[in-house]
N, C-alpha and C positions, 0 to 999 in steps of 0.2 A: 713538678710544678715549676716551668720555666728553668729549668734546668740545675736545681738546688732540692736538697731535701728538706723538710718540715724546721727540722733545728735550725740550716743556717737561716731560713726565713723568717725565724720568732727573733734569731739570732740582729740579723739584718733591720728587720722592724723596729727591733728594741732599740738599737743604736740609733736609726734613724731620727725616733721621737725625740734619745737624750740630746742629738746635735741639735733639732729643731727648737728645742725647748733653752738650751742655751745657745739658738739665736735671736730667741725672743727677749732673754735675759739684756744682750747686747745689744740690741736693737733699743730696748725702753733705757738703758741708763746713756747711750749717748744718741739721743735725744734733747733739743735743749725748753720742752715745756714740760715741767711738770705735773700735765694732767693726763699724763699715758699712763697703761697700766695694762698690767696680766692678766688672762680671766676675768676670775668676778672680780679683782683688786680694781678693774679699768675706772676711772674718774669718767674722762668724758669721747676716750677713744681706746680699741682694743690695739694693740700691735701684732702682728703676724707672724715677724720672726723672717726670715730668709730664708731665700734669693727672694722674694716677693714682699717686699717690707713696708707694708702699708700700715696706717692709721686709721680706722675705721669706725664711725661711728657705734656707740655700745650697740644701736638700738635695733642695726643693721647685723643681723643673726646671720641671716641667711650668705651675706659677703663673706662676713668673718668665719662661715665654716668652712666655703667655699677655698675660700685664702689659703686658709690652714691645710685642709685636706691636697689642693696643689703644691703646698710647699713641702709636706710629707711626705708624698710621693716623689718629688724632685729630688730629697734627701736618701730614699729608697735606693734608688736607680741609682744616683750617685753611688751611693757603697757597696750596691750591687755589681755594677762594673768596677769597680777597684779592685773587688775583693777578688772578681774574676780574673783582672789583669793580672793580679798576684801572684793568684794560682797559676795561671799560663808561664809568667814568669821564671818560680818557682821550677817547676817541671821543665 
């Protein structure tokens, strides 16, 4: 599968979500309104997290999965070519 076995890619996915999920962390505390928020926490807009750091209305589902699922994947690839370059490295 694209050129990795099963582990590194549970491996790879795993990591990807914890960066995504701490840059959503980073994203809502410097922020300077108060009515952002995570998930269900969101007051009156959801944040996305990085490289794609939007504000999103709650009520707009359909943006905010969109978002998210983009920036996942961006996160992916990201660590996916690191990890490669590593390796290349390495050897």
């Amino acid at each position: 599968m694209w050129g990795f076995s099963k582990k590194r890619f549970l491996i790879t996915l795993g990591l990807s979500i914890l960066i995504w999920l701490m840059s959503m962390v980073v994203q809502s505390l410097f922020r300077d309104n108060v009515n952002y928020g995570l998930f269900i926490f969101a007051k009156s807009c959801e944040v996305t997290g990085y490289p794609i750091a939007r504000c999103i209305a709650d009520y707009d589902k359909g943006s905010i999965y969109l978002t998210y699922s983009v920036n996942l994947f961006f996160w992916f690839w990201v660590l996916h070519f690191s990890w490669s370059w590593f390796d290349k490295r390495r050897n």
